[in-house]
N, C-alpha and C positions, 0 to 999 in steps of 0.2 A: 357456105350455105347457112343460110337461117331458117328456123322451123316457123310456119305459120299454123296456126290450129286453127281451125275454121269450118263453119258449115252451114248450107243454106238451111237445115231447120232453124238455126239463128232465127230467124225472120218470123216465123209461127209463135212467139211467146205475143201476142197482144194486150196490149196494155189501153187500149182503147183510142178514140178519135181526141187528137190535138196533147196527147201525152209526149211530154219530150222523147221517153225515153222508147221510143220508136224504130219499126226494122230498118227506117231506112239511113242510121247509124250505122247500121252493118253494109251497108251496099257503099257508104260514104269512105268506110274504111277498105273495105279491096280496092273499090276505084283507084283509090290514093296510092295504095302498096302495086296497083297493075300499071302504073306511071311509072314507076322508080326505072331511074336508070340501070337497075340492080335485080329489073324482071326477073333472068334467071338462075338467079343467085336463092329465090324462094323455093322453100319446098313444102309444098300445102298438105297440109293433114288433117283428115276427119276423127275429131277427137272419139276419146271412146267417153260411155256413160258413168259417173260415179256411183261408186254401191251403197246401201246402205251402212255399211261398216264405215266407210270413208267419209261422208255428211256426219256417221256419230264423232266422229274425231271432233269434230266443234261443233255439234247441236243435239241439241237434246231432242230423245224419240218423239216428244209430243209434239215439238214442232214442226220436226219429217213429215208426219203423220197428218200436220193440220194442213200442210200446201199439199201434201198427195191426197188427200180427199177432199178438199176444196177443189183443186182440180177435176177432179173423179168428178165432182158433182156440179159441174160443168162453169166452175169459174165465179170469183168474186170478189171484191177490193178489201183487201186487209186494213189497209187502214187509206187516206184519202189520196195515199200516192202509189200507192203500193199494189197491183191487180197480178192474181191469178185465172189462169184463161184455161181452156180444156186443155191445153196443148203447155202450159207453161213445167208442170212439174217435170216431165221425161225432158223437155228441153234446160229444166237447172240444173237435170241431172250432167246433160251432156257436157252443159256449161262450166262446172265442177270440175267434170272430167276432164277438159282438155289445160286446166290449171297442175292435175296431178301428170297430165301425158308431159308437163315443160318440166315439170319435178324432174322425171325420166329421164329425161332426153339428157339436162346436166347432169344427175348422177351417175347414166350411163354411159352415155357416149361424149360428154362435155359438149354438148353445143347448146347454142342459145334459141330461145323462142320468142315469137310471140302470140300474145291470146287473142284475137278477134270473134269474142263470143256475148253475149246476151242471154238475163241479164246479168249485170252488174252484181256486186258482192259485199262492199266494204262496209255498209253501214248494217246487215244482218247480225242480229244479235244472235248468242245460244239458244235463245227460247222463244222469238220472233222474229220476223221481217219487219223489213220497214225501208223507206228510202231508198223504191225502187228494185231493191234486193232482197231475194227469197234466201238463197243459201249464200254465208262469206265464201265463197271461192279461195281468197286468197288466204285465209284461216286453216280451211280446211289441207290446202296444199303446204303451207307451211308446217301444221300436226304432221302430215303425212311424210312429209321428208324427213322429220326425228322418229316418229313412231314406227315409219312399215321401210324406210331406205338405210334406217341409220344415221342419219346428218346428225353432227353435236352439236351445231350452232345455226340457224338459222335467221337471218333479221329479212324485216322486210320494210320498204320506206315508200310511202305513202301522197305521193306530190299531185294527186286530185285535191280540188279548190275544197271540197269539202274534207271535214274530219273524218276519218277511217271508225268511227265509233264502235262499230261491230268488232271489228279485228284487235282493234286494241283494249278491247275488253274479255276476248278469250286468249289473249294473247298474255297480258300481262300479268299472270300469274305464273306463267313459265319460265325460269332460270334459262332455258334453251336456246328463247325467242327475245329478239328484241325489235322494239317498234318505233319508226321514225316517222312523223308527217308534219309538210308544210302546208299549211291552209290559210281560207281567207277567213277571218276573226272581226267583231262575233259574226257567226251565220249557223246556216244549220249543220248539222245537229245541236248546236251548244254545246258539247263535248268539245276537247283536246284544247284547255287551258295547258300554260306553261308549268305548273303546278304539281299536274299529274305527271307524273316516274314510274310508274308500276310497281311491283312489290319487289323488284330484286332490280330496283332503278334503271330496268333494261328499257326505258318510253322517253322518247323523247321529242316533244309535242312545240313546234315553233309555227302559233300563231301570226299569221303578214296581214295589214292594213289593206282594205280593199284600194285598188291602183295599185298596188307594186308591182314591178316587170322585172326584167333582168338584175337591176342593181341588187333587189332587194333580195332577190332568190340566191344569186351567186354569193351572195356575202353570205348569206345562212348554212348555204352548201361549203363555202368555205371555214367558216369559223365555231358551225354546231354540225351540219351534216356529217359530213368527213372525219372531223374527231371522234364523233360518240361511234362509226362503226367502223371505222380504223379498231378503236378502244375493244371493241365487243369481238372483231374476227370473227365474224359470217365466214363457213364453210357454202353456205348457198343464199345468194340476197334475190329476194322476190320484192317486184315495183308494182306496186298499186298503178296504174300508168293510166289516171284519168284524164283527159284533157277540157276539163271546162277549166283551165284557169289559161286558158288563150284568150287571146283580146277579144275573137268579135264573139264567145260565147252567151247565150241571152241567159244561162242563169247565176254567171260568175262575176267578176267587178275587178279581173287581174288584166295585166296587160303584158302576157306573155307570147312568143311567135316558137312556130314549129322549129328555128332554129336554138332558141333557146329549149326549151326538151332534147335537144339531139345532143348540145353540151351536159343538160344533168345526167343522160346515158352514159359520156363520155370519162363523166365523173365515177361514175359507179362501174364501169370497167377498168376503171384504174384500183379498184378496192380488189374485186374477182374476174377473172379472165370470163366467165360465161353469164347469161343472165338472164333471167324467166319476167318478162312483161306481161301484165296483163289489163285488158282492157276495162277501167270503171266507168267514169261518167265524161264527157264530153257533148256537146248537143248543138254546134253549129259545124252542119254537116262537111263544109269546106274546109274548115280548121281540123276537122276530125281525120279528112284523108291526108292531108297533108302535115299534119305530126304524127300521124303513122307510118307516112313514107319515112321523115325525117327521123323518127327514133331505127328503123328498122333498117337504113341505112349507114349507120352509125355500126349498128351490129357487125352490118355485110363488112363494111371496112376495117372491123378488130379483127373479125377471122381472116380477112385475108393480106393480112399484115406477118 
């Protein structure tokens, strides 16, 4: 069994008419996991909400503060990509939440997840949203598994088209944490040059040429992904698991298929036997169901191996 976190308020954060990052992301994602030939090998759970204690792990009170009454006061665009809706704050909360429920699930019972939640996380900073993302998700879950479960090591790698900017800038100051992504270079955010290491060289940031597909991801997985966290030993590896760098995605310029995702899964369950996915940015709904099936199948078949 693999864990799905999921839930229809998913769908209530609006981000308004013709925004990619729209609910019907989430309906493209069950679809695709309600195909698998591995139907009932799922088991779906309604995340619970994160507290405020859990968001401070990686943001600072002012900016809790500024998307919960932005909310409250009935919604408005943080900056030109970025919207708060009356309904978005309780729903980042949820969203949050089911990042810390996949924490659980491997520390306690070892099995693996995946996140199907909205929105999105990786590019929220400590003290701002931005790019889509109110709270880092995947920040805050990774604080949370050294701070409140005990984990000593956690890394997390990063294989959305875009730079993880948020994450690896609360991140890289931690001995604890180490940060891996492969992106498409330059694009937005202009963050994650090769350059940057973080401050105890736990970052490790490989830039790919818009087009590269298979060749170019599996050589990186092979010859920089794999060493730097082989090297590091993650006791818990959390994947940023965005999927705009598939082919027909309309905001990425990669040329990757659902079955290559199901190999970089296959890669990082050869590091740790369990493994917490969660969902960032992807936007061509078809590719979206269909490397969700494909990573989450990949799972069904480690466990029951």
């Amino acid at each position: 069994m693999v864990n799905i976190f999921y839930s229809e308020r998913f769908m209530l954060h609006d981000t308004g008419f013709g925004h990619p990052e729209r609910p019907e992301r989430i309906n493209a994602c069950v679809k695709g996991l309600r195909e698998s030939q591995y139907i009932n090998q799922y088991n779906w759970l309604e995340p619970r909400r994160a507290d405020l204690d859990n968001l401070s792990l990686a943001h600072t009170q002012s900016h809790i503060l500024n998307v919960r009454n932005t909310a409250e006061r009935g919604g408005f665009s943080l900056d030109p990509d970025t919207t708060v809706s009356p309904e978005s704050y309780d729903i980042a909360l949820q969203s949050a939440g089911a990042w810390l429920d996949g924490v659980d699930r491997i520390i306690d019972h070892k099995e693996s997840s995946f996140i199907v939640a909205r929105p999105p996380g990786h590019h929220a900073e400590r003290d701002h949203s931005m790019g889509f993302c109110l709270f880092n998700n995947c920040a805050i879950a990774a604080k949370y598994a050294t701070q409140v479960k005990g984990a000593s090591r956690v890394a997390v790698l990063d294989w959305d088209v875009h730079h993880g900017n948020g994450t690896q800038h609360i991140l890289e100051s931690d001995p604890q944490m180490a940060y891996c992504s492969l992106h498409q270079w330059p694009y937005f955010p202009g963050t994650g040059a090769d350059h940057e290491k973080g401050e105890h060289h736990n970052v490790l940031n490989i830039p790919l040429s818009a087009g590269s597909g298979k060749n170019e991801y599996f050589s990186a997985f092979d010859k920089k992904v794999l060493p730097f966290l082989k090297a590091f030993e993650p006791e818990l590896l959390i994947i940023s698991a965005g999927f705009d760098a598939s082919l027909n995605d309309p905001l990425g310029g990669m040329h990757l298929l659902p079955e290559h995702f199901a190999e970089f899964t296959r890669y990082c369950l050869d590091l740790t036997p369990h493994l917490l996915l969660g969902l960032e940015g992807g936007y061509d709904l078809k590719d979206l169901g269909d490397c969700s099936r494909a990573v989450t199948e990949v799972l069904i078949e480690h466990e029951r191996e």
